[in-house]
N, C-alpha and C positions, 0 to 999 in steps of 0.2 A: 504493500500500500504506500508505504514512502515514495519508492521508484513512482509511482505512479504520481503520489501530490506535487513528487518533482517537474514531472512531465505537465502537471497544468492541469490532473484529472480534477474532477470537483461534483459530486453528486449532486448538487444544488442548481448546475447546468447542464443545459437539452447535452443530449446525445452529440447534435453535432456541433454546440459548443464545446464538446469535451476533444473531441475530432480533434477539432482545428488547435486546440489546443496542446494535445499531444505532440500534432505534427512539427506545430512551431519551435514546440522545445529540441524533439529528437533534430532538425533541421539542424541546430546549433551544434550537437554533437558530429552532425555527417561533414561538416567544414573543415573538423580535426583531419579528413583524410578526400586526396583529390587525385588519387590514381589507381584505384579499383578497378575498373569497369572500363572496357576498350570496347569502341562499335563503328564501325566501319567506315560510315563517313560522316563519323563526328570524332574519331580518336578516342584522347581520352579528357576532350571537355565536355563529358556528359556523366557524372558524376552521381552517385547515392543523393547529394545535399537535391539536386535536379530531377530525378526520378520522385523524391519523396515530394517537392514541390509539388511535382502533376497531380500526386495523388492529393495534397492539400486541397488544389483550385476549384473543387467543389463544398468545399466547407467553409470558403474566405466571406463573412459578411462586408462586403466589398463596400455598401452605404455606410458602416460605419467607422470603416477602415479610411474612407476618402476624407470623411467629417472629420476624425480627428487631425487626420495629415492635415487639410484646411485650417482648421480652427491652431494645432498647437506647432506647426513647422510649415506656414506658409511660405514665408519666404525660401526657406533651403529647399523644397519640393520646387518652387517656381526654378530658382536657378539649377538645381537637376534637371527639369524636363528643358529649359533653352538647349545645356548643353545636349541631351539624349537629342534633340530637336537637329542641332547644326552634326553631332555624332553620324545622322541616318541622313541629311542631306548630300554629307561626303561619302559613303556609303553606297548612295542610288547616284550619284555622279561618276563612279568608278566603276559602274555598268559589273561588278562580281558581284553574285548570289551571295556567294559567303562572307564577302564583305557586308554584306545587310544580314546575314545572318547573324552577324559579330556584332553589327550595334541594336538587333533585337534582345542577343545576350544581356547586353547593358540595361534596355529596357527590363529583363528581366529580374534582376539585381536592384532595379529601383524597386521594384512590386514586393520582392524579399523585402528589404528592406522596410518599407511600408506596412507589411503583414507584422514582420516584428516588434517594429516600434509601437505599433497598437496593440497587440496581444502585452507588449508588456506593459507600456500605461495601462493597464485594467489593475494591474494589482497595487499596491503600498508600495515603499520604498523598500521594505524591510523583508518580506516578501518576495519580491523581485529580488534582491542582492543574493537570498539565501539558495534563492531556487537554482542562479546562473552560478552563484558558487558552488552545488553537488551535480550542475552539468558540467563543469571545467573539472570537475575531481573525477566523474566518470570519462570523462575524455582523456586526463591523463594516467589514469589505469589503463585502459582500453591501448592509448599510447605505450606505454613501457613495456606491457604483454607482446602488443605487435615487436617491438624493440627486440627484447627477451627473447622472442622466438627467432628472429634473424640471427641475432648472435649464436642461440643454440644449435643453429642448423650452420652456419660458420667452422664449429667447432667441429662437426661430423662430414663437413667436407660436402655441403650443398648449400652453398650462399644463397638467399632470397632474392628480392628485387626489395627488400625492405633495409638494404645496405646495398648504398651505391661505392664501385671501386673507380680507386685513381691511380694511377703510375706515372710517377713523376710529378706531385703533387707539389705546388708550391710550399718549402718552407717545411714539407712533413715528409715528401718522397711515398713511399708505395703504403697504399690504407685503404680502409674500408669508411666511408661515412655515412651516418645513419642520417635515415629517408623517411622511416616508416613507410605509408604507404602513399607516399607524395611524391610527384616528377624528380625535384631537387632539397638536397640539406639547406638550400638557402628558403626555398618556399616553405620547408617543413619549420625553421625555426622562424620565422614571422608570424605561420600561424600560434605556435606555440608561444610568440612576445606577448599577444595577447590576455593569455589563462595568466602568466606568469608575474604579469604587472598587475594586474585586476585581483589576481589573489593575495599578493602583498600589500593591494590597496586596503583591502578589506580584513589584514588578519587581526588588529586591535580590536574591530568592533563585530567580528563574525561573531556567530552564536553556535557555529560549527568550527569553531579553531583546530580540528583532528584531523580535518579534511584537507584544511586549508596548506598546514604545515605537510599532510604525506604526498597533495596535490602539487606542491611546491618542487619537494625535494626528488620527486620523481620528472620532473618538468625540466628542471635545472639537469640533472644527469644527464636525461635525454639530448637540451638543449646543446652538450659537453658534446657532447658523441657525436654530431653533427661537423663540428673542425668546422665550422664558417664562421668567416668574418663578421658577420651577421648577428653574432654574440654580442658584438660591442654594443648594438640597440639595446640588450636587457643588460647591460651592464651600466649605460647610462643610464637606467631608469632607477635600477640597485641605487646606484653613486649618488642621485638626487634623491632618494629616500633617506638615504644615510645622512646626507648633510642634513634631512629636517629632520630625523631622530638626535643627532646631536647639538640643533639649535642653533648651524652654521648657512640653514637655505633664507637665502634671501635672492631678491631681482639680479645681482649681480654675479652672486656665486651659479645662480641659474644659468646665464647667459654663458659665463666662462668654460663652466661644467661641456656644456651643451657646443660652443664652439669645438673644444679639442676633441671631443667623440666626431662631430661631423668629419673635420679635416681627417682626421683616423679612420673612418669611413670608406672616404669619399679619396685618401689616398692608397688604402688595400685593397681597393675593389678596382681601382685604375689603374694602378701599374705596379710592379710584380719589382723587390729592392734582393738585387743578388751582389756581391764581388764580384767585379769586372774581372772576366775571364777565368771564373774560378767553375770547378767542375760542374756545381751545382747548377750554373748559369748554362753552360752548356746542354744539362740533360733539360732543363726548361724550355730552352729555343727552340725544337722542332716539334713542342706540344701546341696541342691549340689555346693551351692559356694565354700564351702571348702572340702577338703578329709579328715578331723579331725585332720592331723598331724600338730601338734605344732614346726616351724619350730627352732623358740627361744622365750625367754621372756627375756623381758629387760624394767628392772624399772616395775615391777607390771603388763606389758600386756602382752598376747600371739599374736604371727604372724602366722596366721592358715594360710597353703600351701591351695591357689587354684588349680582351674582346669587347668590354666597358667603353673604353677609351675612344677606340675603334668607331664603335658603334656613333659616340658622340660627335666625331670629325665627319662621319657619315651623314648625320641629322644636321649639324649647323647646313654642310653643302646642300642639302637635298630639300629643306624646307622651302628657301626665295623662289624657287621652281614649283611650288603647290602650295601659294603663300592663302589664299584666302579659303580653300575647299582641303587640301592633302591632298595624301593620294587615297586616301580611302583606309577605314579602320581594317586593320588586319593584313593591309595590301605592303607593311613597313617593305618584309623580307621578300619580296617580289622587284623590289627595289635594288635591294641588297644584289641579287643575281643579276641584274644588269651593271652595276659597281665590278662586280665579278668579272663580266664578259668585257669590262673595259681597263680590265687589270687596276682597280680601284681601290678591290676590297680582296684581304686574303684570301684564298680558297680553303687552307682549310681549316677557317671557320664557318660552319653552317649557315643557311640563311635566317637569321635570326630574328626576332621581334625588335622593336625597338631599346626595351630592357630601361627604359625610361618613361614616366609617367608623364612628365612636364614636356622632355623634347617628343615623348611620343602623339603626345596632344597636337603638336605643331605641327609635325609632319606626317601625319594619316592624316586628323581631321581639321588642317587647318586652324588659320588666326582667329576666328569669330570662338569656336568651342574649346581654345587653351585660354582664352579670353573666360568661358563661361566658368571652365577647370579653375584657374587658378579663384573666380568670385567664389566660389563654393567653398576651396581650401581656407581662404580668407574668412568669411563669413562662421565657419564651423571655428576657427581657429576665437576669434571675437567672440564667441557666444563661451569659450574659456575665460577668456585674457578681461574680460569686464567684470569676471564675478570677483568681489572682494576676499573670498576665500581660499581663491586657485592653490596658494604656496601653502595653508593652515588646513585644510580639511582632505584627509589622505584619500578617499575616495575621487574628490576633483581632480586634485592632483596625479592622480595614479594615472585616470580615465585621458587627462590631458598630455601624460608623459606617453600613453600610448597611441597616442595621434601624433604627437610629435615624431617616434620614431617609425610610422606609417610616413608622417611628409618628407624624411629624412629615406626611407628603404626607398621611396618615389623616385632618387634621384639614379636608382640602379636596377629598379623594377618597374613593373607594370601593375601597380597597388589597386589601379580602377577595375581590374580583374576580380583584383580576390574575394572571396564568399567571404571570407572573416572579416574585410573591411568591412563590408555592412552589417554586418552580426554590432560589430563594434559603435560602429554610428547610431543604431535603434538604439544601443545601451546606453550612447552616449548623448542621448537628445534627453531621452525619457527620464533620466537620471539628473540630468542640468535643472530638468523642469521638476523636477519632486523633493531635490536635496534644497533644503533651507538656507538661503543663503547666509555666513555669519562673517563675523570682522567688519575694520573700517576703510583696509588697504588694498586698493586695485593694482592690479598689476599693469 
């Protein structure tokens, strides 16, 4: 009966209010994993979290899921539907199917989103915190078992697809990194940034602190085993927790904090720092981590441009040529093979996505909807930075550190994609609107 009050069940609602209700919690569970299910010609963007959707769409009281979207997140709804609006313009001007299929997806992830954020405004604050805190503790059970079992079958000489291997791994050489059951260690730990900050937001005032702490420390291993870079997100959000348990976070330790994680970021994920001419440099250069250009050397090492990097010299060229439409959502790496065929772009790195949110805005859909992107980023970002409580109430602040490192992974991913961005956004409207605001100091 618990599992199930978790799930949203409630005898005092119809049947297929109890439905809709199960479905929306288990949904949050199916996020934790995005590479299950392969179907022919949709890969593997057709997902458990999507399947279980379909099955929702006959339960959604849609009158009153629009009402509240209207009445309590007007504006951020209007600015999602301009951009979904200019998204499907570039889309049907790039004359591919599956480019309009790509920005239906997107429509589809607003409606998520919208489902969730009113199934959770129905309950308390107290309520809602409890319930999504024993779905992240079942998500990171469910995670460690999958974990656990990879490793175990490792040992007996039949790796999974639940550890991805490298040779010639930057910095580590030959290993195994865990995946669970996600495409990349870099998508699996962003989902997991999520549980991981949100449950440290809430261990002072859970009512389930047992959850909290074993939901934690399995989440954190997990997050280990991964070897990505990617780490430094939950590490910055640790480091700002730390300074206000010990009475050092303020406006400015924030800012500094948060500077040197980006540059730490944003310089490990762009270029690859070995000794000039030392062996290790050499087994790296004919991997596809790097494109072999030596971006600089300084003090004795070379900075070998990644696929990151790469990608960015690719986007600045290629946007003034598809400056007010793109070339269409999803059409990045179609691009890419023509770069290719004019000896432009390494061969071999794959035809790749953009791997950027902000330059991939720009070049698939055009200046009008990076225009719409970044009001939206802005706008969510504001409805933190005005509440007097942001740096003093750990719940805001958690909620706010995990948007940050959402705008922050943006600048090496494709964040408008993922299913947990919006899990995160409904929690985080719903949550701004029901927590009382306290203190006198705005940030």
């Amino acid at each position: 009966m618990k599992l199930l009050d978790t799930l949203g069940w409630d005898n005092r609602q119809t049947i297929r209010q109890n439905i809709f209700s199960v479905c929306c919690f288990l949904l949050i569970i199916t996020t934790f994993f995005t590479h299950l299910s392969h179907f022919r010609h949709f890969g593997y963007k057709v997902q458990p979290t999507e399947l279980l959707f379909l099955l929702t769409i006959p339960f959604i009281p849609y009158k009153n899921v629009w009402q509240y979207q209207w009445r309590e997140n007007a504006t951020l709804v209007k600015l999602i539907l301009i951009y979904l609006v200019f998204d499907l313009i570039s889309s049907s001007l790039s004359h591919r199917s599956s480019s309009v299929l790509e920005s239906m997806g997107r429509v589809y992830l607003f409606v998520f989103f919208s489902i969730l954020s009113y199934r959770f405004s129905i309950l308390n604050i107290d309520a809602l915190l409890e319930k999504i805190t024993r779905l992240f503790f079942l998500g990171a059970v469910l995670t460690a078992l999958i974990s656990a079992y990879g490793y175990l079958m490792i040992t007996i000489g039949r790796p999974t697809e639940t550890l991805m291997f490298f040779d010639h791994y930057p910095y580590f050489g030959r290993l195994y990194r865990l995946r669970s059951f996600n495409i990349y260690p870099w998508l699996f730990i962003s989902i997991i940034t999520l549980p991981v900050l949100y449950l440290v937001s809430v261990y002072k005032t859970s009512r389930v602190k047992n959850l909290v702490v074993i939901g934690l420390i399995l989440l954190l291993l997990c997050a280990a085993l991964t070897l990505s870079k990617s780490i430094l997100l939950i590490t910055l959000g640790l480091a700002i927790f730390a300074l206000k348990w010990i009475g050092y976070l303020n406006k400015s330790t924030f800012i500094a904090v948060s500077i040197i994680f980006i540059i730490s970021i944003i310089t490990f994920t762009h270029v690859i720092i070995v000794k000039t001419g030392s062996d290790e440099e050499k087994k790296v250069l004919p991997t596809y981590f790097t494109s072999n250009k030596v971006v600089a050397q300084i003090a004795g090492y070379d900075l070998l441009e990644t696929d990151y990097l790469t990608l960015k010299r690719t986007e600045v060229d290629l946007f003034p040529k598809h400056l007010f439409f793109g070339v269409g959502t999803g059409n990045f790496n179609l691009e890419v093979q023509k770069y290719k065929n004019r000896g432009l772009f390494p061969e071999k790195f794959s035809n790749l996505d953009p791997h950027c949110t902000y330059m991939g805005a720009l070049v698939e859909d055009g200046l009008f909807a990076f225009i719409a992107l970044l009001a939206i980023f802005i706008y969510i970002f504001r409805l933190f930075t005005k509440r007097a409580d942001l740096l003093k109430n750990d719940l805001i602040l958690g909620l706010f550190l995990i948007y940050i490192t959402f705008l922050i992974d943006a600048i090496e991913t494709d964040i408008f994609n993922f299913r947990h961005l919006w899990v995160f956004l409904a929690l985080a409207v719903v949550c701004l609107q029901k927590v009382k605001v306290t203190g006198k100091e705005a940030v």
